[in-house]
C-alpha positions as semicolon CSV with decimal commas, in nm:
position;residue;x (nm);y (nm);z (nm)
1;X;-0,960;1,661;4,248
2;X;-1,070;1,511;3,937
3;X;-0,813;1,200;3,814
4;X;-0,734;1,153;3,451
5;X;-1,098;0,990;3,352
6;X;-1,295;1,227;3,492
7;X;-1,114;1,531;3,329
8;X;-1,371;1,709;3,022
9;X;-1,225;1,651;2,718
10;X;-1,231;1,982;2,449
11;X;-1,547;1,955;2,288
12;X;-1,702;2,205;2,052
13;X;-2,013;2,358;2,158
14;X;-2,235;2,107;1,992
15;X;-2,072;1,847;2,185
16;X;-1,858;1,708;1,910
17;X;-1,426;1,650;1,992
18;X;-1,224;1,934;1,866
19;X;-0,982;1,853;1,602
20;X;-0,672;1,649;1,692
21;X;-0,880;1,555;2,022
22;X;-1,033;1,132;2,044
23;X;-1,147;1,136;2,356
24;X;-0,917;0,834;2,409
25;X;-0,733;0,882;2,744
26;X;-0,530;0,539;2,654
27;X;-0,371;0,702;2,385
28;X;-0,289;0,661;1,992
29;X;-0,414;0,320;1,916
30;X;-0,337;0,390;1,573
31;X;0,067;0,417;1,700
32;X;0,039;0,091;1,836
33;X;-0,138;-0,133;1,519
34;X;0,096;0,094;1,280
35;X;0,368;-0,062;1,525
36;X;0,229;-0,418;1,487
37;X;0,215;-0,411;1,151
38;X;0,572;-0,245;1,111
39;X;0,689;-0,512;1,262
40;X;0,492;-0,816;1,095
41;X;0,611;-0,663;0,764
42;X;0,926;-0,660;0,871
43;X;0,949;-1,028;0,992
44;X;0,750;-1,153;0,654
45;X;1,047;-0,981;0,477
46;X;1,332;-1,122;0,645
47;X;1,152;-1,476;0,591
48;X;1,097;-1,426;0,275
49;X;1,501;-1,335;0,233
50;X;1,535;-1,693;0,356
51;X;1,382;-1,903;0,167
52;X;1,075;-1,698;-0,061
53;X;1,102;-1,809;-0,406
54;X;1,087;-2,169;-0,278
55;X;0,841;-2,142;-0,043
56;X;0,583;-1,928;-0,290
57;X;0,623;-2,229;-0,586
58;X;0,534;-2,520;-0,274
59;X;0,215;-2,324;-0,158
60;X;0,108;-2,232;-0,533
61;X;0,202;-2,641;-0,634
62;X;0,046;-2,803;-0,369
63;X;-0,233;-2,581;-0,195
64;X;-0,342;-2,358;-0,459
65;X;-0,621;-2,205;-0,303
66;X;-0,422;-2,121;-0,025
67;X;-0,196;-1,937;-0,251
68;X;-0,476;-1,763;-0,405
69;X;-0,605;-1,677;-0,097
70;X;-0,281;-1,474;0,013
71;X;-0,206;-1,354;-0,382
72;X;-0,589;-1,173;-0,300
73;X;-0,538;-1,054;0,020
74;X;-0,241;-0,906;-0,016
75;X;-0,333;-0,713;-0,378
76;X;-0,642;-0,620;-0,258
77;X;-0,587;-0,561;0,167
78;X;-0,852;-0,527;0,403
């Protein structure tokens, strides 16, 4: 009996995964970085709550480029 690897995946018949098939018998890894970043965003939130406003005039005083560096990243992502 074949275990959980060796099962065939649905494939078309030019070899190519059906639709809502990834081949990927470790599941949605998708689920688990939407997860990751779910919960990073949610963190960054509640420490911005605490003490944001403060914190954003330091970093843009004293380490500009630094502040420039997260003002880009986070306008223009990955």
């Amino acid at each position: 009996m074949a275990t959980a690897s060796q099962k065939q995946v649905a494939r078309t018949a030019n070899g190519q995964f059906k639709p809502g098939v990834s081949g990927n018998r470790s599941g949605n890894v998708h689920r688990s970085r939407h997860a990751l970043n779910a919960d990073t965003i949610r963190e960054m939130h509640l420490a911005f709550r605490r003490g944001g406003r403060k914190a954003i005039d330091k970093v843009m005083k004293q380490q500009p480029a630094v502040f420039l560096k997260l003002w880009c990243c986070s306008c223009l992502g990955r």
